[in-house]
mmCIF file as Biopython writes it, N, C-alpha, C and O atoms, coordinates in Angstrom:
data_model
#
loop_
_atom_site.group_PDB
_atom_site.id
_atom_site.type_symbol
_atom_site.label_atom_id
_atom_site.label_alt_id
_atom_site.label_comp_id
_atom_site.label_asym_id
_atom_site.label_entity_id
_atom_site.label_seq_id
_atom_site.pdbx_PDB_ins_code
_atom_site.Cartn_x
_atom_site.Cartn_y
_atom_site.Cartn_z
_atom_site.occupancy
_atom_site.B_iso_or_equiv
_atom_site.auth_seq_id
_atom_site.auth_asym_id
_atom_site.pdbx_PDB_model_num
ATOM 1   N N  . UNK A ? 1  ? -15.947 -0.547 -33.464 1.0 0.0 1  A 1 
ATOM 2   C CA . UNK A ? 1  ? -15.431 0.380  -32.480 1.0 0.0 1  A 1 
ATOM 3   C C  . UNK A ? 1  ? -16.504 1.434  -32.184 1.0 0.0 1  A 1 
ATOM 4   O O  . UNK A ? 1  ? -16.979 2.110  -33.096 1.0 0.0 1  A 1 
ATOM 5   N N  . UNK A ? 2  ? -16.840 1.556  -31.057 1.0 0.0 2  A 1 
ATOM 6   C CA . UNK A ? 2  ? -17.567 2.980  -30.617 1.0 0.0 2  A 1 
ATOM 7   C C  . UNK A ? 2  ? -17.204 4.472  -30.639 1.0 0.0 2  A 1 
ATOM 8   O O  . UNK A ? 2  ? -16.141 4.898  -30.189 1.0 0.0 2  A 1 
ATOM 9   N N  . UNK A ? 3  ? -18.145 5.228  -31.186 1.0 0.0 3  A 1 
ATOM 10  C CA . UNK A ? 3  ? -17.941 6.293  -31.597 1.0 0.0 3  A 1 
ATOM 11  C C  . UNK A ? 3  ? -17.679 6.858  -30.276 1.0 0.0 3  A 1 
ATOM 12  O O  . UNK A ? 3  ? -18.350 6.557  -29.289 1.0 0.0 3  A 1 
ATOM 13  N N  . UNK A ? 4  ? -16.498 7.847  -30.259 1.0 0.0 4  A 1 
ATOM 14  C CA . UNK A ? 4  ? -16.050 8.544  -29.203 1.0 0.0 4  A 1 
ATOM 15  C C  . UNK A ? 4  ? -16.620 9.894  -28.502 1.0 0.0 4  A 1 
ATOM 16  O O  . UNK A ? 4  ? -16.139 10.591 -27.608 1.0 0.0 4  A 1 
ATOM 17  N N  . UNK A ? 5  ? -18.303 10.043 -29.536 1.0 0.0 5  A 1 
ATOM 18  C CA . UNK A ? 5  ? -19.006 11.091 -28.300 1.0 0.0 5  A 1 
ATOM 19  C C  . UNK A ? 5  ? -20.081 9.940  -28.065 1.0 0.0 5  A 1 
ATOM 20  O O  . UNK A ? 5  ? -20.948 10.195 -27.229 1.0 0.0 5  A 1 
ATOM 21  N N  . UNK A ? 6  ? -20.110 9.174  -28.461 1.0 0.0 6  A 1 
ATOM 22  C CA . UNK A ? 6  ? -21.174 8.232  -27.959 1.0 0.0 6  A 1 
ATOM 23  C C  . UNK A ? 6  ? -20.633 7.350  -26.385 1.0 0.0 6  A 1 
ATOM 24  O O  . UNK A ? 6  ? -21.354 6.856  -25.518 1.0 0.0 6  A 1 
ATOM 25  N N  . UNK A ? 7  ? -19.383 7.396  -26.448 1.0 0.0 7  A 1 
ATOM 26  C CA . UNK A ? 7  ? -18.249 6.507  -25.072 1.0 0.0 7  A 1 
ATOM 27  C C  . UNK A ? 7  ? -18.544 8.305  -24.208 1.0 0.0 7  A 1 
ATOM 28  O O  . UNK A ? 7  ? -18.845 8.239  -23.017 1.0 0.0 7  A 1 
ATOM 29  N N  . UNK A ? 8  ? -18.476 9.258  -24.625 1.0 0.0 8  A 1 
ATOM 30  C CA . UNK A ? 8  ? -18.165 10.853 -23.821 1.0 0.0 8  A 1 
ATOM 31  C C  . UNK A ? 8  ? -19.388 11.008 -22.898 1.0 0.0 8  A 1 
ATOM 32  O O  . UNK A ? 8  ? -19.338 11.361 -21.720 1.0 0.0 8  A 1 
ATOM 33  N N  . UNK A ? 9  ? -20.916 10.575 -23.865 1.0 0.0 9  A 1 
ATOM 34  C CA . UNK A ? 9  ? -22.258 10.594 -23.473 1.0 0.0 9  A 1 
ATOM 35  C C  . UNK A ? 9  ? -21.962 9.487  -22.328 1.0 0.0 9  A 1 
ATOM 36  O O  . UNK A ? 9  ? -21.537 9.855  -21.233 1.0 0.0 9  A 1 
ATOM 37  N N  . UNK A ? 10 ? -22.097 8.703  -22.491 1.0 0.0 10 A 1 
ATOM 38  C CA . UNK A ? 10 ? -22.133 7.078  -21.794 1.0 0.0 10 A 1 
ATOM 39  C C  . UNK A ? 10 ? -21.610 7.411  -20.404 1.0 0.0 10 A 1 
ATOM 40  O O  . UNK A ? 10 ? -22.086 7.005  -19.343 1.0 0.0 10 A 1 
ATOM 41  N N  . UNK A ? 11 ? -20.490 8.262  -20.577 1.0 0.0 11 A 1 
ATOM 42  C CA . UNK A ? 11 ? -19.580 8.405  -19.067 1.0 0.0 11 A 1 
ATOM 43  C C  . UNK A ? 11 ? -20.425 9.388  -18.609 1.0 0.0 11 A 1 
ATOM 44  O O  . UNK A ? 11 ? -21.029 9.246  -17.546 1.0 0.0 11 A 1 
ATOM 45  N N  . UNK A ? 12 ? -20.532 10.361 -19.290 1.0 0.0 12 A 1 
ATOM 46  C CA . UNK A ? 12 ? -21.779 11.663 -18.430 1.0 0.0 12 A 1 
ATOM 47  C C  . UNK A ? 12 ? -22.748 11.186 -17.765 1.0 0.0 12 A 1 
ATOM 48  O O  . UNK A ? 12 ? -23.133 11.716 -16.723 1.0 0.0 12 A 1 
ATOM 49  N N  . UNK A ? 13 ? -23.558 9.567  -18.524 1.0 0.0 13 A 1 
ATOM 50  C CA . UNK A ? 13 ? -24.494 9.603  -17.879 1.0 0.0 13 A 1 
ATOM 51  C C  . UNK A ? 13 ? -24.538 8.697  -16.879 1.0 0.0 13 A 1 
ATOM 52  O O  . UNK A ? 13 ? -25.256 8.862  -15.892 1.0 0.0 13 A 1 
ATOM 53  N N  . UNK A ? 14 ? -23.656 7.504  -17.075 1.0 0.0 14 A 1 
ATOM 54  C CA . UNK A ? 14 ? -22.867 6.900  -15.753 1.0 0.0 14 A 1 
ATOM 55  C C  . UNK A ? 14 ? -22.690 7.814  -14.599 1.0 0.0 14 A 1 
ATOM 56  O O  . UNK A ? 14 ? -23.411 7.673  -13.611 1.0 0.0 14 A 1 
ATOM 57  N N  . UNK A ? 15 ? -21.596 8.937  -14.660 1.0 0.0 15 A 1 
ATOM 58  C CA . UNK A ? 15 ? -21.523 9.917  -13.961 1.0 0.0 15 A 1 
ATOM 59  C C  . UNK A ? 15 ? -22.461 10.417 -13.124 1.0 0.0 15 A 1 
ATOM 60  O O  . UNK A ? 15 ? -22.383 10.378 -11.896 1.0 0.0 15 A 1 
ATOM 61  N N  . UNK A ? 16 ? -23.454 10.942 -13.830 1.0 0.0 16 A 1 
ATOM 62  C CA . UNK A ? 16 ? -24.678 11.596 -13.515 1.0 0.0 16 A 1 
ATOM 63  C C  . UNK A ? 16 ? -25.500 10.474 -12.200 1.0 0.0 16 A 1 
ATOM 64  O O  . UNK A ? 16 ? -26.071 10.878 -11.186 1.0 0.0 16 A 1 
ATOM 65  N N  . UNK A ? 17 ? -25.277 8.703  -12.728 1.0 0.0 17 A 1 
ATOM 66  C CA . UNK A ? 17 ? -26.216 8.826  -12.277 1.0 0.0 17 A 1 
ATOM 67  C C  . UNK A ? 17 ? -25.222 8.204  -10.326 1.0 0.0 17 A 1 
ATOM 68  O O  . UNK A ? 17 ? -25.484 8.168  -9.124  1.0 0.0 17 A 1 
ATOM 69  N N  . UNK A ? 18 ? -24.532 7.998  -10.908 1.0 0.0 18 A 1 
ATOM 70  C CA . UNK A ? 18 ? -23.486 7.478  -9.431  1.0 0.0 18 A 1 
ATOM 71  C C  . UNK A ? 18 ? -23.623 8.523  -8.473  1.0 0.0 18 A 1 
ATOM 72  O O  . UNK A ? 18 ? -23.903 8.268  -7.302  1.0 0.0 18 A 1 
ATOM 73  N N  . UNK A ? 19 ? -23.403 9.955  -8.990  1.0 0.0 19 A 1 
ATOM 74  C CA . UNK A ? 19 ? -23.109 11.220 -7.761  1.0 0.0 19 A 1 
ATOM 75  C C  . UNK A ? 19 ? -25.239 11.192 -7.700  1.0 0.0 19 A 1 
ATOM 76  O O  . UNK A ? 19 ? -25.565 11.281 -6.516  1.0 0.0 19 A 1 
ATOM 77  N N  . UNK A ? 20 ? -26.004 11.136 -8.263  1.0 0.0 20 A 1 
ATOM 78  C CA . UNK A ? 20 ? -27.793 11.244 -7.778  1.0 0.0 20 A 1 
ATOM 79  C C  . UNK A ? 20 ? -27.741 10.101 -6.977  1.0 0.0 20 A 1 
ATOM 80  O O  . UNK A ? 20 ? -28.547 10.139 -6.047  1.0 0.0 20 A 1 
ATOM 81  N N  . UNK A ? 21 ? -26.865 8.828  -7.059  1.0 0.0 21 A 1 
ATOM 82  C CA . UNK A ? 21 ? -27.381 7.604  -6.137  1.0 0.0 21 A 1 
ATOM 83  C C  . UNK A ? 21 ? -26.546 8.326  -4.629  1.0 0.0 21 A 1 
ATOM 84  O O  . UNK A ? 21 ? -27.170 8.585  -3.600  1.0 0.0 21 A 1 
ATOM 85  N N  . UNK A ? 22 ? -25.363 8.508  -4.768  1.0 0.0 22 A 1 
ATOM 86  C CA . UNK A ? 22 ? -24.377 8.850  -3.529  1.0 0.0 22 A 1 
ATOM 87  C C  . UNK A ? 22 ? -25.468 10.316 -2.959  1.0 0.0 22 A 1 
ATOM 88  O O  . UNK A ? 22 ? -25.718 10.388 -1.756  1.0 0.0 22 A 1 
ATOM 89  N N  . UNK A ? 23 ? -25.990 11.305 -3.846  1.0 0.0 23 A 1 
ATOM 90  C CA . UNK A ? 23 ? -25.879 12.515 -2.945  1.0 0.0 23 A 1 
ATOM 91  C C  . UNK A ? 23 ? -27.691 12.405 -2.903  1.0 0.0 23 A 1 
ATOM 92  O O  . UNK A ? 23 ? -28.440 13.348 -2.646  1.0 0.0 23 A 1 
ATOM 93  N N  . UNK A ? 24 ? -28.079 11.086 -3.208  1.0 0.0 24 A 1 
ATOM 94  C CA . UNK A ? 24 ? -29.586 11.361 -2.820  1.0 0.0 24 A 1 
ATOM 95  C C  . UNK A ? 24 ? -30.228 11.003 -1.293  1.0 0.0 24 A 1 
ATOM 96  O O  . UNK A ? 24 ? -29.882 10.014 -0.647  1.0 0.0 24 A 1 
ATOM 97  N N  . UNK A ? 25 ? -31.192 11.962 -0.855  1.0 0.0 25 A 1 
ATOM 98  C CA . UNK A ? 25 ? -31.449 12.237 0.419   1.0 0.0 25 A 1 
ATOM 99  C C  . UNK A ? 25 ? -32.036 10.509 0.859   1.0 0.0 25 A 1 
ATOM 100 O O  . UNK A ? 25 ? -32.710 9.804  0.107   1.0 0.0 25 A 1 
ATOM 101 N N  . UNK A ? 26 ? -31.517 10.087 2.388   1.0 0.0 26 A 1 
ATOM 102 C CA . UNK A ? 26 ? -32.312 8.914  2.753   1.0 0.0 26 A 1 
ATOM 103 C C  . UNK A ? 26 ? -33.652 8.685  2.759   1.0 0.0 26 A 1 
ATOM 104 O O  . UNK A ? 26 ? -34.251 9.742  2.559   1.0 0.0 26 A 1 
ATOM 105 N N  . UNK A ? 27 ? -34.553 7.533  2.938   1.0 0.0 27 A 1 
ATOM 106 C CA . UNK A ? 27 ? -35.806 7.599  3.033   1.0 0.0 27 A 1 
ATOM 107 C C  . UNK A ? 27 ? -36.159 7.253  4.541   1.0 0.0 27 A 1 
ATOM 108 O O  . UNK A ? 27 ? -37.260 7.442  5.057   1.0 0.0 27 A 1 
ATOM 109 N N  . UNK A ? 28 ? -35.137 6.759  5.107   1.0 0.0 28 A 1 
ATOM 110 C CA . UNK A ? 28 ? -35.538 7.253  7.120   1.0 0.0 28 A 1 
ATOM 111 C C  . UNK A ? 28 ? -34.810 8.071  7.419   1.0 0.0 28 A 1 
ATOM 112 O O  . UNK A ? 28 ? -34.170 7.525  8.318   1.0 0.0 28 A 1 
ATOM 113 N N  . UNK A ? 29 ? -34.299 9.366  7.266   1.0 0.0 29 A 1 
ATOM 114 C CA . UNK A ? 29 ? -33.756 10.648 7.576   1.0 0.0 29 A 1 
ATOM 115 C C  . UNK A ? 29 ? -34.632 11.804 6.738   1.0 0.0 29 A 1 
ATOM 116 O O  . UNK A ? 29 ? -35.663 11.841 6.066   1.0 0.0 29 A 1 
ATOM 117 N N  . UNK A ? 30 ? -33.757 12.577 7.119   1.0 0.0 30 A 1 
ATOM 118 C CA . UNK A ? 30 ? -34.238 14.161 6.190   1.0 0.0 30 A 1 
ATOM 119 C C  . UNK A ? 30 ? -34.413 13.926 5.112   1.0 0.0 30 A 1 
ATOM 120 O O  . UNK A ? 30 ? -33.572 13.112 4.732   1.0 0.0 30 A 1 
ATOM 121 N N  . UNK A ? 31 ? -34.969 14.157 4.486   1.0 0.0 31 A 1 
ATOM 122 C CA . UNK A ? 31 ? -35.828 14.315 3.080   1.0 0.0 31 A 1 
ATOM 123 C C  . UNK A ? 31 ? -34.889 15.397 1.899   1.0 0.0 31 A 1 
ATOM 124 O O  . UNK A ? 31 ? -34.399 15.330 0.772   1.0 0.0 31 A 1 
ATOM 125 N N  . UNK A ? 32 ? -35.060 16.484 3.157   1.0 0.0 32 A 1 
ATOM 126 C CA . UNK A ? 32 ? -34.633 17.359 2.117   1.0 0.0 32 A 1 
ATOM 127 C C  . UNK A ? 32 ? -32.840 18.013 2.801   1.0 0.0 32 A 1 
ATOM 128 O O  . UNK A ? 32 ? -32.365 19.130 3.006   1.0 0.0 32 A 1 
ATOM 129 N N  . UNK A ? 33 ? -32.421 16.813 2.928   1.0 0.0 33 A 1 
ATOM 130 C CA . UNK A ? 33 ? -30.812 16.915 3.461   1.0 0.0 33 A 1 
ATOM 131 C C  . UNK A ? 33 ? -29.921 16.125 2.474   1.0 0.0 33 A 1 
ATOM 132 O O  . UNK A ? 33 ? -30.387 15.024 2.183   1.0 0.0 33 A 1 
ATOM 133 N N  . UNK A ? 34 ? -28.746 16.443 1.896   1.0 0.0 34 A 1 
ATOM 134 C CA . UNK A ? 34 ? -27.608 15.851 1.171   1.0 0.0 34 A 1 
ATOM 135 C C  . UNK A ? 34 ? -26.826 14.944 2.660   1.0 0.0 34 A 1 
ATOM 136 O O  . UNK A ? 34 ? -26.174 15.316 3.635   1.0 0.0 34 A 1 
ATOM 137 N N  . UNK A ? 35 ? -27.399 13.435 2.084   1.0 0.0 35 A 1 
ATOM 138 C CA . UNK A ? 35 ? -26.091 13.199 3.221   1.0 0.0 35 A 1 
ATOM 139 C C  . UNK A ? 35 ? -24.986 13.321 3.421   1.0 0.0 35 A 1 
ATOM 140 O O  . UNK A ? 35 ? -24.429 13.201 4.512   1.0 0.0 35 A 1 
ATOM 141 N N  . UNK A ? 36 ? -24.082 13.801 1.501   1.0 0.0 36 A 1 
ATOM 142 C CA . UNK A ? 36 ? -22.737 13.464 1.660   1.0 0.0 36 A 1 
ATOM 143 C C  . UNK A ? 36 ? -22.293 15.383 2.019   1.0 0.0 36 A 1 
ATOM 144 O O  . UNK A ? 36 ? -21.471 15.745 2.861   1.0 0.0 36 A 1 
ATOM 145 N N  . UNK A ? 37 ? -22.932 16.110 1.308   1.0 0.0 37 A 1 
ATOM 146 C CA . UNK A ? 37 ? -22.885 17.573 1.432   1.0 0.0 37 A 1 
ATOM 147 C C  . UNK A ? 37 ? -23.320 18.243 3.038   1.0 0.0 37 A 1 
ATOM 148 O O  . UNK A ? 37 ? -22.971 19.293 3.576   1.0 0.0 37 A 1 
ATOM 149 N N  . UNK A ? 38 ? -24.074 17.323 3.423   1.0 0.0 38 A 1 
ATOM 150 C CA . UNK A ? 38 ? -24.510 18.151 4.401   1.0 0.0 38 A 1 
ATOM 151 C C  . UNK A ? 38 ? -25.193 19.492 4.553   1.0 0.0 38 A 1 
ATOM 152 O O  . UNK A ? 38 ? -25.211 20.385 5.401   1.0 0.0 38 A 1 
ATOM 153 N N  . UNK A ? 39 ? -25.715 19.272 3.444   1.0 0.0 39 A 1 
ATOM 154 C CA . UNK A ? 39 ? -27.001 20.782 3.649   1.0 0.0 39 A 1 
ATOM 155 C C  . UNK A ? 39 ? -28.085 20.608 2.402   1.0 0.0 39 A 1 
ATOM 156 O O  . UNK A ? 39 ? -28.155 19.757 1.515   1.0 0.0 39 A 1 
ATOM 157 N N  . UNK A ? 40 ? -28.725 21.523 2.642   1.0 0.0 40 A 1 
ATOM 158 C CA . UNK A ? 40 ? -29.896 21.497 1.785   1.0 0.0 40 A 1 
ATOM 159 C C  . UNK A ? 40 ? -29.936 20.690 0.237   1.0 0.0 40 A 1 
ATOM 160 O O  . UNK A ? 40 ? -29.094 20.836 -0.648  1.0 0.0 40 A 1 
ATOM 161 N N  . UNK A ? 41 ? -31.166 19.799 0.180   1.0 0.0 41 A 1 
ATOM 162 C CA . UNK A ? 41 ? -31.197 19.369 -0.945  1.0 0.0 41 A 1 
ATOM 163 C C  . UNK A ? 41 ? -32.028 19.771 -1.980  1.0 0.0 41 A 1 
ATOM 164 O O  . UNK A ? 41 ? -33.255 19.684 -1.953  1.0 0.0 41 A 1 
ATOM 165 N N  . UNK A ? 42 ? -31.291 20.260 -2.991  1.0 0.0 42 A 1 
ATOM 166 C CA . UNK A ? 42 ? -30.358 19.549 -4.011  1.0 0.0 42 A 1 
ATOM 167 C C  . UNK A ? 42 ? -29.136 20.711 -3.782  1.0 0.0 42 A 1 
ATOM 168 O O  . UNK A ? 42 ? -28.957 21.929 -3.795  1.0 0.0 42 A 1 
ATOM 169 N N  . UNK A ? 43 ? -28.533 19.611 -3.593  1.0 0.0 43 A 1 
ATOM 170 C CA . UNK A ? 43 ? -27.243 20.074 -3.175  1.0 0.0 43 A 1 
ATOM 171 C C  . UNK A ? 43 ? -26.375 20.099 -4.675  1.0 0.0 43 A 1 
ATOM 172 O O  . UNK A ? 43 ? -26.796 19.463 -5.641  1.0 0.0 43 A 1 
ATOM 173 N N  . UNK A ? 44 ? -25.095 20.930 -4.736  1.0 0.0 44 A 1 
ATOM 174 C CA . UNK A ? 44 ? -24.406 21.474 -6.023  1.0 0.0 44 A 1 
ATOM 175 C C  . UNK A ? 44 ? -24.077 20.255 -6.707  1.0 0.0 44 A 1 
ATOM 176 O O  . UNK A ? 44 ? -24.140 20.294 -7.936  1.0 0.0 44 A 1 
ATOM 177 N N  . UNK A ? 45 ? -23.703 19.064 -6.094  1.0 0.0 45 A 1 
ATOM 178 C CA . UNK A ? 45 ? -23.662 17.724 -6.566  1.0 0.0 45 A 1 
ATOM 179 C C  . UNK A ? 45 ? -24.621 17.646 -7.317  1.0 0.0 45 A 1 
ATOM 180 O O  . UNK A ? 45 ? -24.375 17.530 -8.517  1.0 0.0 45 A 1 
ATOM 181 N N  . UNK A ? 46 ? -25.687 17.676 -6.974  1.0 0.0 46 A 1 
ATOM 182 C CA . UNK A ? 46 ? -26.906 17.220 -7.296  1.0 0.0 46 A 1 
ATOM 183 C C  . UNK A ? 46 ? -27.194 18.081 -8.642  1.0 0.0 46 A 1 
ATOM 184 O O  . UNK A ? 46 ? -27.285 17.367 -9.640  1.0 0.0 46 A 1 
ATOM 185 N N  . UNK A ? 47 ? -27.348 19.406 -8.860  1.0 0.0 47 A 1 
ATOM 186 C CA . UNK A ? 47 ? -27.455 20.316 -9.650  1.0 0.0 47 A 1 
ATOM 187 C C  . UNK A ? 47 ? -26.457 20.359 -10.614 1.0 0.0 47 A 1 
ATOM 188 O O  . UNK A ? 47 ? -26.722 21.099 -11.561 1.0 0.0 47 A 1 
ATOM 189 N N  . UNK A ? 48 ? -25.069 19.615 -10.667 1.0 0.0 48 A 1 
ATOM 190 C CA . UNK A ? 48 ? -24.166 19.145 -11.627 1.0 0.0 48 A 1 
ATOM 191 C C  . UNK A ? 48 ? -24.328 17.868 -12.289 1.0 0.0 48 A 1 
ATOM 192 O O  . UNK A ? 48 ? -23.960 17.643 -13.442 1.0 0.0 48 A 1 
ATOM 193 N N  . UNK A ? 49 ? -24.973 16.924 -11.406 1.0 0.0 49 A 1 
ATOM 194 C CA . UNK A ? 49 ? -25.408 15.838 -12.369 1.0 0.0 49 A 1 
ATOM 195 C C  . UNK A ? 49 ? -27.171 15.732 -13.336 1.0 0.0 49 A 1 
ATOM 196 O O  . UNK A ? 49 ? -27.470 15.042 -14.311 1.0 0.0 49 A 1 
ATOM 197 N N  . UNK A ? 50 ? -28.043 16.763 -12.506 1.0 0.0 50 A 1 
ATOM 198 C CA . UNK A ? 50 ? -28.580 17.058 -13.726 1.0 0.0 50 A 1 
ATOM 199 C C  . UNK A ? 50 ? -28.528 17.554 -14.941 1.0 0.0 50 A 1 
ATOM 200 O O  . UNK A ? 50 ? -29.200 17.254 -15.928 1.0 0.0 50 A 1 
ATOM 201 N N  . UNK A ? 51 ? -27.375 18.624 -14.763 1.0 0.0 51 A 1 
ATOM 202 C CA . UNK A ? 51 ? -26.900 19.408 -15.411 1.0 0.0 51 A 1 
ATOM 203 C C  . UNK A ? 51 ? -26.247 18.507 -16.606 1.0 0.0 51 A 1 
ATOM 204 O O  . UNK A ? 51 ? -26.128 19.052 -17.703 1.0 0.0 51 A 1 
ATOM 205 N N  . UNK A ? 52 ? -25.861 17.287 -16.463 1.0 0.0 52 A 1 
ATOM 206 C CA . UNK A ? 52 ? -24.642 15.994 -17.347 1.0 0.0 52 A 1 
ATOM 207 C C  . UNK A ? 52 ? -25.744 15.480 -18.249 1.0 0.0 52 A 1 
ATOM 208 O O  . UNK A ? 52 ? -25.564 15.296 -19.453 1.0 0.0 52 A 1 
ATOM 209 N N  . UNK A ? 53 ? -27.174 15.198 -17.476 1.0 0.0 53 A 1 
ATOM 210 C CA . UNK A ? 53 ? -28.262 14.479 -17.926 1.0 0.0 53 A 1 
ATOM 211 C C  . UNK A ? 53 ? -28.763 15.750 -18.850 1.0 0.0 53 A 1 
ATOM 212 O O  . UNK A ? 53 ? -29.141 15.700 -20.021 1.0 0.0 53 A 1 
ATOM 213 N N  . UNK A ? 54 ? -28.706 16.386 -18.376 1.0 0.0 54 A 1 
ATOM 214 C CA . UNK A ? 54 ? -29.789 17.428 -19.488 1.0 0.0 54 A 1 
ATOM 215 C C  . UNK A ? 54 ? -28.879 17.679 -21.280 1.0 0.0 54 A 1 
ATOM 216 O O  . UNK A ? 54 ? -29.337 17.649 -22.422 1.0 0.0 54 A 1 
ATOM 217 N N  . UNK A ? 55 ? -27.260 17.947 -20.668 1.0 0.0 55 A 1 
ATOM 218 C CA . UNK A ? 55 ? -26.276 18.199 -21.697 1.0 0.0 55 A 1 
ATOM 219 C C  . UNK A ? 55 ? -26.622 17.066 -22.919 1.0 0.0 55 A 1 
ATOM 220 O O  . UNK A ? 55 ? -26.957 17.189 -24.097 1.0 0.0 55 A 1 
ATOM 221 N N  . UNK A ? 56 ? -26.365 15.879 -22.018 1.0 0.0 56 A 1 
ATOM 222 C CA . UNK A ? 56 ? -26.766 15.134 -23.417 1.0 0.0 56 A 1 
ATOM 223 C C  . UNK A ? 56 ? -28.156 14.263 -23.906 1.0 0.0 56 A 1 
ATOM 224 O O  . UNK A ? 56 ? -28.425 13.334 -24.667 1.0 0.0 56 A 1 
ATOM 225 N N  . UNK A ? 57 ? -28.855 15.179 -22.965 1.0 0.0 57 A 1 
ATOM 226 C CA . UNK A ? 57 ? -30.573 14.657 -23.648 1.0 0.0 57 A 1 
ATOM 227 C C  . UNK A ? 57 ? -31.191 13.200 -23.063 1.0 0.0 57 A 1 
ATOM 228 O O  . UNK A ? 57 ? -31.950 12.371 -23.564 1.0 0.0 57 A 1 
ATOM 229 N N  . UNK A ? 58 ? -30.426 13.296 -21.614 1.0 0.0 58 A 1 
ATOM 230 C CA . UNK A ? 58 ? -31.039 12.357 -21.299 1.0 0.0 58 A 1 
ATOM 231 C C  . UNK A ? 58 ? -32.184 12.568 -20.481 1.0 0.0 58 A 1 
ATOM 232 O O  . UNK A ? 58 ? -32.768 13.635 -20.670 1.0 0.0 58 A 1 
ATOM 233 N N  . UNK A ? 59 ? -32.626 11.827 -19.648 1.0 0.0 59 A 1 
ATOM 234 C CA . UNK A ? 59 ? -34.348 11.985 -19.025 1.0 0.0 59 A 1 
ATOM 235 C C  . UNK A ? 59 ? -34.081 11.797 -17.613 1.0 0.0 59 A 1 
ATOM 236 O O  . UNK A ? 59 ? -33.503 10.822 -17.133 1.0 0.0 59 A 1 
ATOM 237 N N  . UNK A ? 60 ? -34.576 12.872 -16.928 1.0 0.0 60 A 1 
ATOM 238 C CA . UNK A ? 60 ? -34.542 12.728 -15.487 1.0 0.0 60 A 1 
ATOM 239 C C  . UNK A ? 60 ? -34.521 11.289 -15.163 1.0 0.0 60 A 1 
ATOM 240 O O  . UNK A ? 60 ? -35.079 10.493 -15.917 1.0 0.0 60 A 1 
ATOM 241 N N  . UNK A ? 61 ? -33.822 10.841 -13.930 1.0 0.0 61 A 1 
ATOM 242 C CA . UNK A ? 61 ? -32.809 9.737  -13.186 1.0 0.0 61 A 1 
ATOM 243 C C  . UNK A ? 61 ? -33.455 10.120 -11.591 1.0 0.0 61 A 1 
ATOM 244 O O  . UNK A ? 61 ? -33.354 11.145 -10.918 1.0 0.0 61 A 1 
ATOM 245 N N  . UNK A ? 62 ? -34.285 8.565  -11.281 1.0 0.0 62 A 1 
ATOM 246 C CA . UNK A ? 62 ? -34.363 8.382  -9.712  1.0 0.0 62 A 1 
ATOM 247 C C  . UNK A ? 62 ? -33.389 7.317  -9.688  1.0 0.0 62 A 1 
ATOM 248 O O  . UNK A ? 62 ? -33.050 6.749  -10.726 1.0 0.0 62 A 1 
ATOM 249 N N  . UNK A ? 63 ? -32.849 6.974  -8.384  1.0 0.0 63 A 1 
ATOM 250 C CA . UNK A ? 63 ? -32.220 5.811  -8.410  1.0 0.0 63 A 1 
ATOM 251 C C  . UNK A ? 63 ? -32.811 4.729  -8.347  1.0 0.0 63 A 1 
ATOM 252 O O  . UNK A ? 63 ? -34.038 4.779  -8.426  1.0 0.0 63 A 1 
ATOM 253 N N  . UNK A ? 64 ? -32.279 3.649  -8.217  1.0 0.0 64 A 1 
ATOM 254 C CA . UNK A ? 64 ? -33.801 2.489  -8.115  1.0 0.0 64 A 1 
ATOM 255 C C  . UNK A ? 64 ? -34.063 2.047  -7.085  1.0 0.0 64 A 1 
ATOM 256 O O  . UNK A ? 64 ? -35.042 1.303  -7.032  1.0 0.0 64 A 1 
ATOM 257 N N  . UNK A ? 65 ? -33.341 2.311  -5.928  1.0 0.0 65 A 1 
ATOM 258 C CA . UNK A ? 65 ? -33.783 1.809  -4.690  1.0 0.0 65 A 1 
ATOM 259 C C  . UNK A ? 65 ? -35.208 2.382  -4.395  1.0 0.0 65 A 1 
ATOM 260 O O  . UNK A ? 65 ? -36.109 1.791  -3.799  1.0 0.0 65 A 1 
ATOM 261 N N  . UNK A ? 66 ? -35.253 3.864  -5.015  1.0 0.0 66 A 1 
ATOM 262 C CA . UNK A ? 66 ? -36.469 4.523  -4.933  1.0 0.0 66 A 1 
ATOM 263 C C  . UNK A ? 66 ? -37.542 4.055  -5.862  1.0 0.0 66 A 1 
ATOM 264 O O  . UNK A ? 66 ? -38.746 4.079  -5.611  1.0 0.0 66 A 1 
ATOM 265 N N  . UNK A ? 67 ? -37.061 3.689  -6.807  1.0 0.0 67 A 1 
ATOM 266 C CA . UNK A ? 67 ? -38.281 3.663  -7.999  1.0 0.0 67 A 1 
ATOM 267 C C  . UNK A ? 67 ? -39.239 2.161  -7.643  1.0 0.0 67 A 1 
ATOM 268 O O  . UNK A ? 67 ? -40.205 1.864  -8.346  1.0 0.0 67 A 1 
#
């Protein structure tokens, strides 16, 4: 059975990385625009899922369409 902050981590960083794929800026549009927020990027989305990654020690997240 899996330890239950190890399943808590797992979802944070799932989490983390679903709202960076949804709220990351296009690569034929604005750069520095949230598509789903609609304004400046990094949008509060954005600044809450680093925020998930940092909590539990994980390592900055591009998505991979980018990488």
């Amino acid at each position: 059975m899996t330890d239950p902050v190890e399943q808590v981590r797992a979802q944070l960083v799932l989490s983390a990385r679903v709202i960076m794929t949804d709220h990351w800026p296009p690569t034929d549009g604005r750069r520095d625009w949230c598509p789903i927020c609609n304004c400046h990027w990094k949008c509060r989305a954005m600044l809450t899922a680093y925020a998930y990654l940092r909590l539990v020690g994980a390592h900055i997240w591009i998505p991979p369409h980018l990488g």
